[in-house]
N, C-alpha and C positions, 0 to 999 in steps of 0.2 A: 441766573447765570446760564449760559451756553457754552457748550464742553463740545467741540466738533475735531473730528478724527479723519483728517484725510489719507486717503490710500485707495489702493484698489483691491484690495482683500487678502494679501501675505499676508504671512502667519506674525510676519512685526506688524502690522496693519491692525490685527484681530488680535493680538497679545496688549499692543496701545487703547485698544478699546476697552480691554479687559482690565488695565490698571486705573483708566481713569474711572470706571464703572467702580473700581475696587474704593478708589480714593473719594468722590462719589457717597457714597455706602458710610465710610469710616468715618466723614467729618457728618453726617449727616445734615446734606445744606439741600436746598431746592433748585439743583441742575439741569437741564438738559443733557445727554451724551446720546451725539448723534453721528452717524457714519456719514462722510461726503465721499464719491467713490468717484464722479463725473470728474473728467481732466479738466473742463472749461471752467467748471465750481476751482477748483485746485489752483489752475496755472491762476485764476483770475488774484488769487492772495499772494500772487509770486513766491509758491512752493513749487520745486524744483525737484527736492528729494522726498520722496514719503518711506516713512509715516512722517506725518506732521501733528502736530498739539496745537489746537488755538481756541482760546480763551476768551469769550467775548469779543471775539475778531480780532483779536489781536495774536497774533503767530508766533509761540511760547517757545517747541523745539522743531526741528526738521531735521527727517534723516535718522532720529537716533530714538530709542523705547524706555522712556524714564520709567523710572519704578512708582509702586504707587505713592510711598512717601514723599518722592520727589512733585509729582504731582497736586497733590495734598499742600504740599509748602507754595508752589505755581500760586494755587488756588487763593489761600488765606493770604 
């Protein structure tokens, strides 16, 4: 699984990193969580607002810093 965290390193940016790392951790699976910072990486998933969630390429939240439960639930 690939866990990517778009932004450009706000503290929602780096708080979303840190729940998916959290969520991650709790379910104990075999993820990837990786920071994408590049605008051209970003716009190309037509994200607009960051932070962004995307999950196996597929773009879960934008704009907004789910919790890691919320996360966790994404995931499974």
């Amino acid at each position: 699984m690939k866990i990517q965290i778009f932004g450009i390193g706000c503290p929602k940016c780096n708080l979303l990193y840190q729940n998916a790392q959290q969520a991650v951790a709790e379910l104990a699976i075999d993820a990837a969580v990786e920071k994408v910072t590049d605008l051209s990486d970003i716009m190309a998933f037509g994200v607009m607002v960051t932070p962004a969630l995307v999950i196996d390429g597929q773009v879960k939240v934008s704009g907004k810093v789910p919790t890691a439960e919320a996360i966790k639930e994404m995931i499974q």
